[in-house]
CHARMM-style PDB file with segment names, atoms N, HN, CA, C and O in Angstrom:
ATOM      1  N   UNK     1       2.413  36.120 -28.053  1.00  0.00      PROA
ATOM      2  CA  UNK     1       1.180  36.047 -28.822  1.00  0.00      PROA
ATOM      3  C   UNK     1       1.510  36.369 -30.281  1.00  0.00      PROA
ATOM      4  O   UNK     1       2.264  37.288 -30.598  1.00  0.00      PROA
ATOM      5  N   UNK     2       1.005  35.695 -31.002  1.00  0.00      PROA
ATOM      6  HN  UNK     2       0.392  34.948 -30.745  1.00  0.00      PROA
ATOM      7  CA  UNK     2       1.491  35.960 -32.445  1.00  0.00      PROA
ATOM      8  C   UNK     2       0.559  37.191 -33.113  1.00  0.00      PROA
ATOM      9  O   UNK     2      -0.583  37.555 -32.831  1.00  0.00      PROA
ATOM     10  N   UNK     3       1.482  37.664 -34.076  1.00  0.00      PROA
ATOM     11  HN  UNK     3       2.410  37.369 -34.305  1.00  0.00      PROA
ATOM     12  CA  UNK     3       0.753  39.081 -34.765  1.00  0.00      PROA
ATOM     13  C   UNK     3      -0.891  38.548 -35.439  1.00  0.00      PROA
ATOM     14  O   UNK     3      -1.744  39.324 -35.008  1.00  0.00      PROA
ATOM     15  N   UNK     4      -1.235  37.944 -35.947  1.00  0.00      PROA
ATOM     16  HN  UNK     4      -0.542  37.314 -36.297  1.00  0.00      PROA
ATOM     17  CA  UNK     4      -2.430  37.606 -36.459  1.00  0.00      PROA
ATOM     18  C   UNK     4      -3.427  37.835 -35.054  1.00  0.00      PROA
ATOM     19  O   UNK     4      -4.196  38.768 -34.826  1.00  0.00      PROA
ATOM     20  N   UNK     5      -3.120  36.642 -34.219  1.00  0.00      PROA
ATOM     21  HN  UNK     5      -2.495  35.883 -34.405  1.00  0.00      PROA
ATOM     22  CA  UNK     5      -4.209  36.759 -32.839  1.00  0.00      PROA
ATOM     23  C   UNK     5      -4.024  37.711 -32.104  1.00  0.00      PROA
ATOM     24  O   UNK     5      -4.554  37.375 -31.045  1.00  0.00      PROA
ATOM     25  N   UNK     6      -3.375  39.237 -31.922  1.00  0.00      PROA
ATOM     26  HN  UNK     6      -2.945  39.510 -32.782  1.00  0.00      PROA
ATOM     27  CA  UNK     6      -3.223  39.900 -31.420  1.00  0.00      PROA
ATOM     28  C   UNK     6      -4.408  40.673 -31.943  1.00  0.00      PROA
ATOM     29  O   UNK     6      -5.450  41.021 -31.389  1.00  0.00      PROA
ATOM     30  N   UNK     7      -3.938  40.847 -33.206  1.00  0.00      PROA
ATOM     31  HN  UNK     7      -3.091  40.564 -33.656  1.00  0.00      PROA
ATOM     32  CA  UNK     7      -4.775  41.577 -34.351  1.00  0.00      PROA
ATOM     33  C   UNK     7      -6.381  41.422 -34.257  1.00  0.00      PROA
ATOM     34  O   UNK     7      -7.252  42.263 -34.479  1.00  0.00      PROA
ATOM     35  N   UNK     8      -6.490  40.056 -33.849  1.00  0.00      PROA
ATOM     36  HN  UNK     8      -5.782  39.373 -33.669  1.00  0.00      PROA
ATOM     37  CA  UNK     8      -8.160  39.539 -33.816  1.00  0.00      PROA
ATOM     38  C   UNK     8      -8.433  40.380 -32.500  1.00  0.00      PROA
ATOM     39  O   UNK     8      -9.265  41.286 -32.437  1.00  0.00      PROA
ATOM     40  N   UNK     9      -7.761  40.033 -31.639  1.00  0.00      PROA
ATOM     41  HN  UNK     9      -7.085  39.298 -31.690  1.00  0.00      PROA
ATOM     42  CA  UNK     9      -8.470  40.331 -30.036  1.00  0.00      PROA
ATOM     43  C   UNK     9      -8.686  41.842 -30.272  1.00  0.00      PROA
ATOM     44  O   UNK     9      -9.801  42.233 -29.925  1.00  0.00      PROA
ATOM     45  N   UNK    10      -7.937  42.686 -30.741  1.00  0.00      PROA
ATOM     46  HN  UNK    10      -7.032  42.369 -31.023  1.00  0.00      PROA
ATOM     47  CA  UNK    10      -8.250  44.242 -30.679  1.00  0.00      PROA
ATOM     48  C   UNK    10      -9.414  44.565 -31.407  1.00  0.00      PROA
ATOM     49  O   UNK    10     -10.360  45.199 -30.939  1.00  0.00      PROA
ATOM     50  N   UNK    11      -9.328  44.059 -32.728  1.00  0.00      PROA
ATOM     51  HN  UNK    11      -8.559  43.545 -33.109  1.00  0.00      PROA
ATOM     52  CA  UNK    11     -10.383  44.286 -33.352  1.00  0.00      PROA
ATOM     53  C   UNK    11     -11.742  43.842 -32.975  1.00  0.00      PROA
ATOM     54  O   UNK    11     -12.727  44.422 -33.429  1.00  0.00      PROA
ATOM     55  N   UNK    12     -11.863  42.610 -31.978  1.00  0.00      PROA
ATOM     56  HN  UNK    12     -11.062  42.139 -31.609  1.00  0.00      PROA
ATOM     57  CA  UNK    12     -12.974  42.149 -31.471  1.00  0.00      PROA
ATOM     58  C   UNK    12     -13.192  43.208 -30.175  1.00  0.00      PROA
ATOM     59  O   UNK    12     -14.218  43.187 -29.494  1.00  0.00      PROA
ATOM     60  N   UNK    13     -12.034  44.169 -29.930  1.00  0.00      PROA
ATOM     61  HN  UNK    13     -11.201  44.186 -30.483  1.00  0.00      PROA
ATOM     62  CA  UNK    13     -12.282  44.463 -28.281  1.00  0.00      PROA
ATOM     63  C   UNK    13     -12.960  46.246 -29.122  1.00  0.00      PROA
ATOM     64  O   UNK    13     -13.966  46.759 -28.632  1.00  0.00      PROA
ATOM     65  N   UNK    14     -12.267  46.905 -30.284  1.00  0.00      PROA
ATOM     66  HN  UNK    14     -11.450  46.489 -30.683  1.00  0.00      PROA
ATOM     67  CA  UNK    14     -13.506  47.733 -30.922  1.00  0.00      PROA
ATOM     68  C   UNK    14     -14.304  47.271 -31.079  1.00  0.00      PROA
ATOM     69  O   UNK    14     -15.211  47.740 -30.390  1.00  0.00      PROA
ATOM     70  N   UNK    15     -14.610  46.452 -31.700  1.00  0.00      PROA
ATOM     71  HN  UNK    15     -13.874  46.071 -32.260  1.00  0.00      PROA
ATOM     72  CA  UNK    15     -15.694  45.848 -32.484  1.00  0.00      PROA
ATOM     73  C   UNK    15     -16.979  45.784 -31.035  1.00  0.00      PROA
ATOM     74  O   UNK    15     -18.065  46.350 -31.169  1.00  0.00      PROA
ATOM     75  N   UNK    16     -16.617  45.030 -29.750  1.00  0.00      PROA
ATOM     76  HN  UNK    16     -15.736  44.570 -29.641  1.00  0.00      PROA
ATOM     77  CA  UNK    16     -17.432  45.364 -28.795  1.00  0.00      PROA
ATOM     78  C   UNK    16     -17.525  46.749 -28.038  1.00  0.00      PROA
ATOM     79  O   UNK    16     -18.469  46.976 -27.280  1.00  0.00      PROA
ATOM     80  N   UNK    17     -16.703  47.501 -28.222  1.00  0.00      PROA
ATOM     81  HN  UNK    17     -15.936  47.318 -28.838  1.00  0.00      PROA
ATOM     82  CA  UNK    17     -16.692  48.969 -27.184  1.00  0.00      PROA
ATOM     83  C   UNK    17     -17.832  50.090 -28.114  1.00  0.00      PROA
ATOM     84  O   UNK    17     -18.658  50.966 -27.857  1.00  0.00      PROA
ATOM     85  N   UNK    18     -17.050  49.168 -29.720  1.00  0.00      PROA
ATOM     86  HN  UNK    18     -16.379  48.456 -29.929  1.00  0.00      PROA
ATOM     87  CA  UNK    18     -18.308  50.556 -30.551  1.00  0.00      PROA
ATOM     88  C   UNK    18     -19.864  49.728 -30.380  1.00  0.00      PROA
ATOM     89  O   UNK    18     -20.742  50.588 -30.311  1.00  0.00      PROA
ATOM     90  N   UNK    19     -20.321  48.617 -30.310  1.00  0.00      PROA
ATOM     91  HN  UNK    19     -19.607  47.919 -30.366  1.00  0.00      PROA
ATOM     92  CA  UNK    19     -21.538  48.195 -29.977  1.00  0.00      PROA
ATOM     93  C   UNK    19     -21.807  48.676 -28.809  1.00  0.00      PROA
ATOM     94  O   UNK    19     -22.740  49.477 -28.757  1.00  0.00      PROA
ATOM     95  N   UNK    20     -21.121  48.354 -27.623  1.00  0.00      PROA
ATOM     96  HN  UNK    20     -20.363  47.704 -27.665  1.00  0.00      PROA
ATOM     97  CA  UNK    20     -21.781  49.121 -26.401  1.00  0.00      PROA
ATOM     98  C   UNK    20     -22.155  50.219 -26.089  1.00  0.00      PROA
ATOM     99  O   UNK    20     -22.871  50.635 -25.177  1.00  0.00      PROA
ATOM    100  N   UNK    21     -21.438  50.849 -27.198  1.00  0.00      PROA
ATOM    101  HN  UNK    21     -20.857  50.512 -27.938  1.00  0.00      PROA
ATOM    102  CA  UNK    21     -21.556  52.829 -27.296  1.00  0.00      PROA
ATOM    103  C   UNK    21     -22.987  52.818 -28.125  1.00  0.00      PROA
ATOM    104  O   UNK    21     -23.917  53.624 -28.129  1.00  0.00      PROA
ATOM    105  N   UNK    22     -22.835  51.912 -28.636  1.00  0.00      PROA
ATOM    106  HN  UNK    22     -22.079  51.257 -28.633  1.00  0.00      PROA
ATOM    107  CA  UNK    22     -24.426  51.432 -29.855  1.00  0.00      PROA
ATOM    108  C   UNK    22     -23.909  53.061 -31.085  1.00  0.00      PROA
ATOM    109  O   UNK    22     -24.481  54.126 -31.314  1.00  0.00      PROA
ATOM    110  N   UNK    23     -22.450  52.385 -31.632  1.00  0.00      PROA
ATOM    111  HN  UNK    23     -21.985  51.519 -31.446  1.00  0.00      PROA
ATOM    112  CA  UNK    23     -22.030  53.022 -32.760  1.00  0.00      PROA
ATOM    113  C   UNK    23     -22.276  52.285 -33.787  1.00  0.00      PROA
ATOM    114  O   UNK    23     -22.364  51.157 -33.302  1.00  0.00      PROA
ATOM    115  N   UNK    24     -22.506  52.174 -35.322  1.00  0.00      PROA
ATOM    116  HN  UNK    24     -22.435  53.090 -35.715  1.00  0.00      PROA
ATOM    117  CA  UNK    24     -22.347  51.506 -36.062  1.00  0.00      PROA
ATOM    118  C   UNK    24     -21.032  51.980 -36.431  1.00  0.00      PROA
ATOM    119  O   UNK    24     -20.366  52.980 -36.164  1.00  0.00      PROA
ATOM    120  N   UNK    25     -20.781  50.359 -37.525  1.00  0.00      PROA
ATOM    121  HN  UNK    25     -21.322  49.546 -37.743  1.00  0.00      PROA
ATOM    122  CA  UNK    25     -19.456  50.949 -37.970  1.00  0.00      PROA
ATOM    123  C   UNK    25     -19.314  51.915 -38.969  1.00  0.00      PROA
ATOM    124  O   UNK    25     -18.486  52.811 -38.803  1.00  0.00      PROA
ATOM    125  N   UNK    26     -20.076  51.864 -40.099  1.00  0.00      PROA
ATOM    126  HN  UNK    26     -20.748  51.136 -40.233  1.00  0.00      PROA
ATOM    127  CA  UNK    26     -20.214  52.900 -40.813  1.00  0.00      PROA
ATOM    128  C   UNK    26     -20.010  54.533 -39.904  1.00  0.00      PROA
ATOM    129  O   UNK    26     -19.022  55.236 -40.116  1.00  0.00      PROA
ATOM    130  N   UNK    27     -20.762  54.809 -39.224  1.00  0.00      PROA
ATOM    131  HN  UNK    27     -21.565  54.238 -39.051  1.00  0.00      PROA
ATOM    132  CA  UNK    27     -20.950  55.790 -38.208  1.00  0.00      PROA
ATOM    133  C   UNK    27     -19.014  55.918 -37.252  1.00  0.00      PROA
ATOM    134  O   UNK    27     -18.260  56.883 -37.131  1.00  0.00      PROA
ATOM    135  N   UNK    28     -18.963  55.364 -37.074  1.00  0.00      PROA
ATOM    136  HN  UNK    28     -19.575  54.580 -37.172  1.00  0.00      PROA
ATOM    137  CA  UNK    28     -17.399  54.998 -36.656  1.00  0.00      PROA
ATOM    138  C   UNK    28     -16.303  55.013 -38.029  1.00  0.00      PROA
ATOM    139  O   UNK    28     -15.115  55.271 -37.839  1.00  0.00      PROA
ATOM    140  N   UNK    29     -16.626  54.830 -38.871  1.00  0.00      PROA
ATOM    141  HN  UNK    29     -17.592  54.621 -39.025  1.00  0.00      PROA
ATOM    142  CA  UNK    29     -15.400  55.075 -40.067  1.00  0.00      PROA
ATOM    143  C   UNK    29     -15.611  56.097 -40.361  1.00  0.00      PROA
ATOM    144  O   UNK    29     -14.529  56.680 -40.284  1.00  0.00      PROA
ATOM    145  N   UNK    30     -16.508  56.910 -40.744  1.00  0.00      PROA
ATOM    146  HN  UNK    30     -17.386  56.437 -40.807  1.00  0.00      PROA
ATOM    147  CA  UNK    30     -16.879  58.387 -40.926  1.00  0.00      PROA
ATOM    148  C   UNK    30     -16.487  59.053 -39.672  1.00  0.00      PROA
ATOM    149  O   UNK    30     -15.784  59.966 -40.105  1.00  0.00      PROA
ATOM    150  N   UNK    31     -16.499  59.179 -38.315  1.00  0.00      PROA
ATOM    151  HN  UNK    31     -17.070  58.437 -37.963  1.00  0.00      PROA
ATOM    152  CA  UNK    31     -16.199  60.065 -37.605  1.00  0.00      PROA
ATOM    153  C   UNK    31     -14.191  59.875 -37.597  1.00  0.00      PROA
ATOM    154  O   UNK    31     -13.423  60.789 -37.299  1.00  0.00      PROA
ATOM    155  N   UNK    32     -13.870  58.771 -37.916  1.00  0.00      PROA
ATOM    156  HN  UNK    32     -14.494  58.029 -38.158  1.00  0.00      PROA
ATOM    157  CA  UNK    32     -12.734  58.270 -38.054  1.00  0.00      PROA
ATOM    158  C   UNK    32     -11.319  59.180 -39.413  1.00  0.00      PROA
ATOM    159  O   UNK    32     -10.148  59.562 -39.407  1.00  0.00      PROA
ATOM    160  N   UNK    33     -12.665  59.089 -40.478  1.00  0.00      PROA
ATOM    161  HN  UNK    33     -13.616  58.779 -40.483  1.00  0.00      PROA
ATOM    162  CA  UNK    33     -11.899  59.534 -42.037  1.00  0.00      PROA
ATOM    163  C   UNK    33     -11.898  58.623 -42.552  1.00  0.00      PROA
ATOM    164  O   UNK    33     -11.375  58.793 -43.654  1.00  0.00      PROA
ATOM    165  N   UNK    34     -12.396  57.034 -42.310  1.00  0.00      PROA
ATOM    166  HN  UNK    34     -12.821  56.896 -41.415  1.00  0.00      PROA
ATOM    167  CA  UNK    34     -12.347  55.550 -42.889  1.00  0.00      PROA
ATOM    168  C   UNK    34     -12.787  55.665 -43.601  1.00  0.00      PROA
ATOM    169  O   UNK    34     -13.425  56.707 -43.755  1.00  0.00      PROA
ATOM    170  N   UNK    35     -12.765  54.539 -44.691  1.00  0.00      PROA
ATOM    171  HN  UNK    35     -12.247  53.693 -44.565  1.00  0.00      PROA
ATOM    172  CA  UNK    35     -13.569  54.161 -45.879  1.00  0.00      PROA
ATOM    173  C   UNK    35     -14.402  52.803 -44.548  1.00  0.00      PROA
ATOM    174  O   UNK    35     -14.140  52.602 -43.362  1.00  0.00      PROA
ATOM    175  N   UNK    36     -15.285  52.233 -45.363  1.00  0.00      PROA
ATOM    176  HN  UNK    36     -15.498  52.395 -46.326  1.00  0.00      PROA
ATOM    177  CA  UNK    36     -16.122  51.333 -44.633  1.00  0.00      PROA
ATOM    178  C   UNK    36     -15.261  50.241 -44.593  1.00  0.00      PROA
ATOM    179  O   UNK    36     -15.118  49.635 -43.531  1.00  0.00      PROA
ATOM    180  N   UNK    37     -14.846  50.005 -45.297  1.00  0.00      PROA
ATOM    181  HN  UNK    37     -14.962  50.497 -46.160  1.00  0.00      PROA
ATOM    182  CA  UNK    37     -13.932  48.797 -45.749  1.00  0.00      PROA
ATOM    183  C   UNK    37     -13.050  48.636 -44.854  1.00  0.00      PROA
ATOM    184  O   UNK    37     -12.915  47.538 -44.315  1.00  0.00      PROA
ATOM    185  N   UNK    38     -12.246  49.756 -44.513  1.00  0.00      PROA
ATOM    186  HN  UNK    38     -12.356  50.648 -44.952  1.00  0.00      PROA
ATOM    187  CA  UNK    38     -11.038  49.684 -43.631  1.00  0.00      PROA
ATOM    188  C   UNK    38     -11.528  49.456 -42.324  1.00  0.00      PROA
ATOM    189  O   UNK    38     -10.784  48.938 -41.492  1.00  0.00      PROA
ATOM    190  N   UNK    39     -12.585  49.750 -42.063  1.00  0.00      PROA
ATOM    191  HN  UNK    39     -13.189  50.171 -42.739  1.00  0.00      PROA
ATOM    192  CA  UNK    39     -13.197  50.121 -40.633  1.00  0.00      PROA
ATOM    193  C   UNK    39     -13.270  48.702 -40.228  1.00  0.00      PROA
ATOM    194  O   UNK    39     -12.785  48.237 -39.197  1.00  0.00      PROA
ATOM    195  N   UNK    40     -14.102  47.883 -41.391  1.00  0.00      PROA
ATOM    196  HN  UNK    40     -14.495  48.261 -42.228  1.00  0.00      PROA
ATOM    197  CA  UNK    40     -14.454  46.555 -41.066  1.00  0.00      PROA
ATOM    198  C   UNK    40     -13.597  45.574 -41.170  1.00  0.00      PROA
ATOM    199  O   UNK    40     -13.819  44.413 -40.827  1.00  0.00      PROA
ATOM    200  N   UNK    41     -12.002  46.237 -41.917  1.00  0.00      PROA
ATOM    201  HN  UNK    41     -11.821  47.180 -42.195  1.00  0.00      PROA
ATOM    202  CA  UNK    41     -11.100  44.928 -42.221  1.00  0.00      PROA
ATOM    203  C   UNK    41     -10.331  45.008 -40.286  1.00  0.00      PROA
ATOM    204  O   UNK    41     -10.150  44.060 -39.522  1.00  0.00      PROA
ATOM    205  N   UNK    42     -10.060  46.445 -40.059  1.00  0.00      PROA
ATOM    206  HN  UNK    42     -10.207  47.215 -40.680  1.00  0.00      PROA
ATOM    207  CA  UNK    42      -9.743  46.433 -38.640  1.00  0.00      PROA
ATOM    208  C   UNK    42     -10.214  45.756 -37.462  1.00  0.00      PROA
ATOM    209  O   UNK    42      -9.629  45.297 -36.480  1.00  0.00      PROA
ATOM    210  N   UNK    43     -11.244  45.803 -37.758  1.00  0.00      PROA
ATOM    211  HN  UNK    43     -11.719  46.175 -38.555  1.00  0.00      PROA
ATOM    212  CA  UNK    43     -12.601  44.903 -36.292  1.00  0.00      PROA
ATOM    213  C   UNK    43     -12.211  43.505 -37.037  1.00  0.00      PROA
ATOM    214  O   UNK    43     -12.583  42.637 -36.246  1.00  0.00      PROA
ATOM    215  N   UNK    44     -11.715  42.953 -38.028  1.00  0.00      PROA
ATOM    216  HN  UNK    44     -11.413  43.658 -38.670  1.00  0.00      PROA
ATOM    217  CA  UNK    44     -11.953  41.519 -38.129  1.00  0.00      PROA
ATOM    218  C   UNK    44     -10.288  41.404 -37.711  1.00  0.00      PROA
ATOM    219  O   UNK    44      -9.891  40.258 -37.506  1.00  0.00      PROA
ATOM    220  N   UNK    45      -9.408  42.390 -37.589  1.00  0.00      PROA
ATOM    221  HN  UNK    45      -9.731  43.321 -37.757  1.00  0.00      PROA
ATOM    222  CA  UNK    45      -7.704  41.868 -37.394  1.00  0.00      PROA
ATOM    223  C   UNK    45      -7.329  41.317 -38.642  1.00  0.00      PROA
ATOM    224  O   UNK    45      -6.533  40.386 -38.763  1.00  0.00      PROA
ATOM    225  N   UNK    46      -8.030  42.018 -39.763  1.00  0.00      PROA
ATOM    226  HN  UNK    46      -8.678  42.773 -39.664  1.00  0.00      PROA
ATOM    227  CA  UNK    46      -6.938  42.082 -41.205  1.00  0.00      PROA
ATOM    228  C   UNK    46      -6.301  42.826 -41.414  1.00  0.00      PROA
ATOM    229  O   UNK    46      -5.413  42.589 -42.233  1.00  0.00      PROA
ATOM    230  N   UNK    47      -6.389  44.248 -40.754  1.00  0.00      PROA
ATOM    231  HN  UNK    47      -7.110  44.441 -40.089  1.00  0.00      PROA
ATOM    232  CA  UNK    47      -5.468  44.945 -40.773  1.00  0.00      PROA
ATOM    233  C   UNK    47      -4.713  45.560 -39.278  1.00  0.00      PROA
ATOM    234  O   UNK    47      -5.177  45.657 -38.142  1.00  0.00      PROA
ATOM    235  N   UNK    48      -3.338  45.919 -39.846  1.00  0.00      PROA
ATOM    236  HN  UNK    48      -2.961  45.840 -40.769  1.00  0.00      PROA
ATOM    237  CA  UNK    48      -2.264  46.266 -39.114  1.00  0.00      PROA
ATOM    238  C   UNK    48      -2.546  48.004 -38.988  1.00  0.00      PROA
ATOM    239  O   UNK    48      -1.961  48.877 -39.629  1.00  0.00      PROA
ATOM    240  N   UNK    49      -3.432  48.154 -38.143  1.00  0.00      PROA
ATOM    241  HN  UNK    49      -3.908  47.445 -37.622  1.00  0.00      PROA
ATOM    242  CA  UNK    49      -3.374  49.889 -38.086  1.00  0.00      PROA
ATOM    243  C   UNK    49      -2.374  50.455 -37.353  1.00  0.00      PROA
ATOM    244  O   UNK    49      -1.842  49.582 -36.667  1.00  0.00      PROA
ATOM    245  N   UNK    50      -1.727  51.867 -37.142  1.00  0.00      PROA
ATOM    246  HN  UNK    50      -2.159  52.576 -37.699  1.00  0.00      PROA
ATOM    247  CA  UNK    50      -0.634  52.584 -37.223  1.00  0.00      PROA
ATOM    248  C   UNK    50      -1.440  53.304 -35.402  1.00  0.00      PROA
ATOM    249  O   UNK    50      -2.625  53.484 -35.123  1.00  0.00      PROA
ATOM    250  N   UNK    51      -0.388  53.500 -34.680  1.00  0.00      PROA
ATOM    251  HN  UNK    51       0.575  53.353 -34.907  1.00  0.00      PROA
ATOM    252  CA  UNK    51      -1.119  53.877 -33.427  1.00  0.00      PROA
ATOM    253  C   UNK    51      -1.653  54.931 -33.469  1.00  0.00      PROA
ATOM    254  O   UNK    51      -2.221  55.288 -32.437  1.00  0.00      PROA
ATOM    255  N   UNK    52      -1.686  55.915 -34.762  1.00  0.00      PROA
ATOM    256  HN  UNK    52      -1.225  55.625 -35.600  1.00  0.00      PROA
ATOM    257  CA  UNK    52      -2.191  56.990 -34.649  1.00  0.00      PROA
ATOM    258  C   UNK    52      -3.578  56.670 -35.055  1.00  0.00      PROA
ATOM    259  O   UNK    52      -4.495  57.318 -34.550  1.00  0.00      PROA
ATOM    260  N   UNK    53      -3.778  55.915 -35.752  1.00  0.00      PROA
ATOM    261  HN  UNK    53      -3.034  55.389 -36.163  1.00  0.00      PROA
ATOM    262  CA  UNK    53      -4.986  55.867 -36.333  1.00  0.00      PROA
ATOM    263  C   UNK    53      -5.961  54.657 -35.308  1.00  0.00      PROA
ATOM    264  O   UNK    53      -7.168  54.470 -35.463  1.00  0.00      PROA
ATOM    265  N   UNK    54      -5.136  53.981 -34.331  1.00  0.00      PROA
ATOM    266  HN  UNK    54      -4.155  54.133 -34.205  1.00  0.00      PROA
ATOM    267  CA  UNK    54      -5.882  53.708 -32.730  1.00  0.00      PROA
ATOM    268  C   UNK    54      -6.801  54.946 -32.077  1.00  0.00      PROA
ATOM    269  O   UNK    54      -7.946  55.191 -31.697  1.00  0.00      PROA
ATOM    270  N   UNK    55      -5.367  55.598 -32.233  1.00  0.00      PROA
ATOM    271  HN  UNK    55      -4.437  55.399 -32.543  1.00  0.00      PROA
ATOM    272  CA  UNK    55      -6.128  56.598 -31.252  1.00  0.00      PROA
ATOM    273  C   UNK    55      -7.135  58.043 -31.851  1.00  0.00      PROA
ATOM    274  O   UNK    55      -7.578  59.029 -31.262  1.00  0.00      PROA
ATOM    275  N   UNK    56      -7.222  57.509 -33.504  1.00  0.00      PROA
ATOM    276  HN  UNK    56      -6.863  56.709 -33.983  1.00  0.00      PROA
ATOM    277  CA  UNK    56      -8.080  58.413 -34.121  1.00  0.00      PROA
ATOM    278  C   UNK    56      -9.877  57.689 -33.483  1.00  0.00      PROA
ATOM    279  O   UNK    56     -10.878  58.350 -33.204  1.00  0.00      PROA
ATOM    280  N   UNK    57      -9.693  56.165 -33.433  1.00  0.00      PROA
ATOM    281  HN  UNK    57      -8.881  55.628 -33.660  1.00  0.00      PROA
ATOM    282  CA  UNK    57     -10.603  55.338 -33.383  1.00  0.00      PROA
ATOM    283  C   UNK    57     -11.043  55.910 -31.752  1.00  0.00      PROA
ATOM    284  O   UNK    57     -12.105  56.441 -31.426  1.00  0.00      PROA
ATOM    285  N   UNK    58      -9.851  55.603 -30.889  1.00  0.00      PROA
ATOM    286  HN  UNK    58      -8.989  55.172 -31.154  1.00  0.00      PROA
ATOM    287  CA  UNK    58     -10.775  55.760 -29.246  1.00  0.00      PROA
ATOM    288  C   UNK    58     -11.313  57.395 -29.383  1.00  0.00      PROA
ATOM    289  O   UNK    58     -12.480  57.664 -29.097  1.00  0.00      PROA
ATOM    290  N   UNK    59     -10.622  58.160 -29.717  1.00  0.00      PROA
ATOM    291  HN  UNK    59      -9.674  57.942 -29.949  1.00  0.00      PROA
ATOM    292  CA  UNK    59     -11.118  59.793 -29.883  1.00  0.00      PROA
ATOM    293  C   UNK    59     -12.624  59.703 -30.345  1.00  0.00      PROA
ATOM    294  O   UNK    59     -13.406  60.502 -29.829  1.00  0.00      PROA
ATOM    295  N   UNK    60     -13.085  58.825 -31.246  1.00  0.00      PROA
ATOM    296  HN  UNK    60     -12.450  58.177 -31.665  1.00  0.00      PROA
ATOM    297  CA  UNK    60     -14.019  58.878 -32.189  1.00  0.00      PROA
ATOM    298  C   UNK    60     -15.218  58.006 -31.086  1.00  0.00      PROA
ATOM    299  O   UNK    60     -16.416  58.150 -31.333  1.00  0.00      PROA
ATOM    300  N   UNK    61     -14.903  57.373 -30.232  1.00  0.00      PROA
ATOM    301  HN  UNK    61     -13.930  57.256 -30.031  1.00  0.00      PROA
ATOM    302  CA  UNK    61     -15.507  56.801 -29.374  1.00  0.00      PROA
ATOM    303  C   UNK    61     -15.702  57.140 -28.203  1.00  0.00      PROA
ATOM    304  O   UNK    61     -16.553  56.697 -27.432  1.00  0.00      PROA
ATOM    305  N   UNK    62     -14.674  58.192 -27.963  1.00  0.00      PROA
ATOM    306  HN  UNK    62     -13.983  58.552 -28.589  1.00  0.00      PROA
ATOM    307  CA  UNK    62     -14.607  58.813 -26.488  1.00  0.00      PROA
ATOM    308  C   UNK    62     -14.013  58.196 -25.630  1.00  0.00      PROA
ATOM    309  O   UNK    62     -14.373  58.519 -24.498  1.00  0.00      PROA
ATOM    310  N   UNK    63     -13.317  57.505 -25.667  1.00  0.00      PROA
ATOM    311  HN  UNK    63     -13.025  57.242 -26.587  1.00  0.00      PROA
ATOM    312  CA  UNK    63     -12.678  56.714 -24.873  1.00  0.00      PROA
ATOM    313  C   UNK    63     -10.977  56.719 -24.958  1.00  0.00      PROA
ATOM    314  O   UNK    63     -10.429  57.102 -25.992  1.00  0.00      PROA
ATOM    315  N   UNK    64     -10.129  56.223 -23.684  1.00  0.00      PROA
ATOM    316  HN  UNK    64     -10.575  55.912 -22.845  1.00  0.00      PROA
ATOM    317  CA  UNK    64      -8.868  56.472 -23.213  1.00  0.00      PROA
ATOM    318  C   UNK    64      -7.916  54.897 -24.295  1.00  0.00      PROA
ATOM    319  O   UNK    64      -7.865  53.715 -23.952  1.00  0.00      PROA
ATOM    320  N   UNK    65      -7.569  55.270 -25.034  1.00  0.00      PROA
ATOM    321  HN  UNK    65      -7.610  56.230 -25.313  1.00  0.00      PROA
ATOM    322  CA  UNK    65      -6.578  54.188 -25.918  1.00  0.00      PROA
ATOM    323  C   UNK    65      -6.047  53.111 -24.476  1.00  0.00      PROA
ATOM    324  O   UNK    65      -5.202  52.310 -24.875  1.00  0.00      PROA
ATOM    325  N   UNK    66      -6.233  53.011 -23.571  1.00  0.00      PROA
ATOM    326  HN  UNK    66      -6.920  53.662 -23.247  1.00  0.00      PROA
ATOM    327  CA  UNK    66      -6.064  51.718 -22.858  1.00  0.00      PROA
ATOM    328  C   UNK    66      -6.767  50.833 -22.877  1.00  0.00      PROA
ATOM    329  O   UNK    66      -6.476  49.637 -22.918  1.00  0.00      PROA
ATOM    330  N   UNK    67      -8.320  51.589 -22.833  1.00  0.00      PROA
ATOM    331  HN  UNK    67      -8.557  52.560 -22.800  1.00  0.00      PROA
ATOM    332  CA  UNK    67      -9.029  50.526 -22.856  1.00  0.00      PROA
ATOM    333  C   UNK    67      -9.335  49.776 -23.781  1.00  0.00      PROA
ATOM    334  O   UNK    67     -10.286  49.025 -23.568  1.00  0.00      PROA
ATOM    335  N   UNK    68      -8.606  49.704 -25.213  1.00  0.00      PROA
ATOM    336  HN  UNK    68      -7.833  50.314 -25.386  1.00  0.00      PROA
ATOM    337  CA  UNK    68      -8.498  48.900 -25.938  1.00  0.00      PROA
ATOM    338  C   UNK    68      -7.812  47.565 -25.102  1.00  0.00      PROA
ATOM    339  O   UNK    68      -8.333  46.478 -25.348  1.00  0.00      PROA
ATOM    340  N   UNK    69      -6.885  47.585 -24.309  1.00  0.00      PROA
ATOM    341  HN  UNK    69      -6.461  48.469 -24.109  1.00  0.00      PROA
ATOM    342  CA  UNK    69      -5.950  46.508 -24.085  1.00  0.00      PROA
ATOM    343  C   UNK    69      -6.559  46.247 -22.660  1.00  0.00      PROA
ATOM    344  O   UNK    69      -5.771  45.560 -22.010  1.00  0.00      PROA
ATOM    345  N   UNK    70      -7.669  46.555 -21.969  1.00  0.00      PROA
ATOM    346  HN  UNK    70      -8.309  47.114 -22.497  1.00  0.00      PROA
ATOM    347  CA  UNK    70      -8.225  46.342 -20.668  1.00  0.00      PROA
ATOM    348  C   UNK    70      -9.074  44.825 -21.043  1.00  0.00      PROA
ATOM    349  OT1 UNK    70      -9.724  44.249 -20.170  1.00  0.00      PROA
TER     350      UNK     70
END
């Protein structure tokens, strides 16, 4: 799978886990340390985040860093 479409699917698979939690993103970059910007370039797979800052995101959601990739 190439790095770009990898990038999309994760960010689409936050992008749905924080709606189902009925997080906004704003609300999710702040519990995070994000700027808004970053929050939203991540959910679109413009950016390359660092696994720590994955698992700052599932912490912030309550959830187990697998289920990003479930």
């Amino acid at each position: 799978m190439k790095e770009e479409r990898f990038l999309e699917l994760l960010g689409r698979r936050i992008s749905d886990i924080r709606r189902t939690k009925n997080v906004k993103q704003s609300e999710l970059a702040r519990r995070c340390e994000f700027g808004n910007a970053s929050m939203s370039r991540i959910e679109s797979g413009k950016a390359n985040i660092t696994i720590l800052n994955l698992g700052k995101i599932a912490d912030a959601l309550q959830i187990e860093m697998k289920e990003f990739f479930q």
